[in-house]
N, C-alpha and C positions, 0 to 999 in steps of 0.2 A: 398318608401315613409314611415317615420316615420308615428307612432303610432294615430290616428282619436279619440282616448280615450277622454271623456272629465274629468275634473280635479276628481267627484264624480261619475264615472260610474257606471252603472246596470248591471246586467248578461246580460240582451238583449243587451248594448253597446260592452262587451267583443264578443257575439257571432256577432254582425255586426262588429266590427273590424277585426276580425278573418277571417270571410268570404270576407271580402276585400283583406287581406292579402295572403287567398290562391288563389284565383284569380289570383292578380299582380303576384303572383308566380309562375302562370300555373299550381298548383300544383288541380286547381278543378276537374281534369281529375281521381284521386285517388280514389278507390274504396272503399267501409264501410269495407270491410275486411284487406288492407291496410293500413288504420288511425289508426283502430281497431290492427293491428298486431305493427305498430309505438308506439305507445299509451304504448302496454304491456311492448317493450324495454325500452322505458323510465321510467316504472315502476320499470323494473329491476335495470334500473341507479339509482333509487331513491332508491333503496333498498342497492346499496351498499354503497351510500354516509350516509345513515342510520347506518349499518354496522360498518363504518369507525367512524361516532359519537357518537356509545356506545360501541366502542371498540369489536365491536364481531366478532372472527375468521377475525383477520388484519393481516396481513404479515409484522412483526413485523419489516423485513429489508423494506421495504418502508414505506412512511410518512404514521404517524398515526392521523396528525393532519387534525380536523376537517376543513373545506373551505366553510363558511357557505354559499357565493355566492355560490358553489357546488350546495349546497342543494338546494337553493330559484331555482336554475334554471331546476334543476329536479321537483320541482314542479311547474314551469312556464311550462315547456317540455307538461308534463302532463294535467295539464289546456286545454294547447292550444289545445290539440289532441280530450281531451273530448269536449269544445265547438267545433270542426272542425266536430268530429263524429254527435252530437247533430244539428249541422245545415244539414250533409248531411243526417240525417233521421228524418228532420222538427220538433224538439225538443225543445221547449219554454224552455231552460233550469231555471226562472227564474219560471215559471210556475210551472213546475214539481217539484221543490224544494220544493215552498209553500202547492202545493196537498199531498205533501210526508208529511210535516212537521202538516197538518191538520192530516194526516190521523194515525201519529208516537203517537200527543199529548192524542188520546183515548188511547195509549195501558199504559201495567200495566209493570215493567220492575222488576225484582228480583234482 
């Protein structure tokens, strides 16, 4: 089943999409260590489609060209895993943004 998103979604609609989608998937059976270890590959993916967009240490006999859908999808990858993590350990991710961003706007930054 396509995407349950509506046109202007919230982080709580991302993370109930999500958790629909692992469901349908069977994939709810996966443990915090699991998502948690998916999550980090995908970060590595994202780190090389980065790599490949500033040109750093590329094997110059393959394509040096940047595929920016690449990238959008390594940070889609990534997304997904953290609201998946964030729902299997009852994470208001929308929540926890706004408590972070109260508690970032006291500090003093150099």
């Amino acid at each position: 089943m396509p995407s349950q998103l509506p046109e202007k979604p919230t982080l709580g609609d991302f993370q109930a999409d999500i958790k629909r989608l692992v469901a349908e998937r069977g994939w709810d059976d996966e443990t915090i260590q699991d998502i948690f270890l998916l999550m980090v590959e995908e970060v590595g993916e994202l780190a090389k489609e980065l790599r490949k967009t500033i040109g750093m240490h590329v094997d110059v006999a393959k394509t040096t060209t940047t595929d920016h859908a690449k990238l959008e999808g390594e940070f889609a990858d990534i997304f997904n895993y953290l609201l998946d993590l964030a729902n299997k350990l009852g994470v208001d991710l929308e929540r926890a943004y706004r408590n972070k961003m109260k508690e970032v706007e006291g500090r003093t930054w150099k």
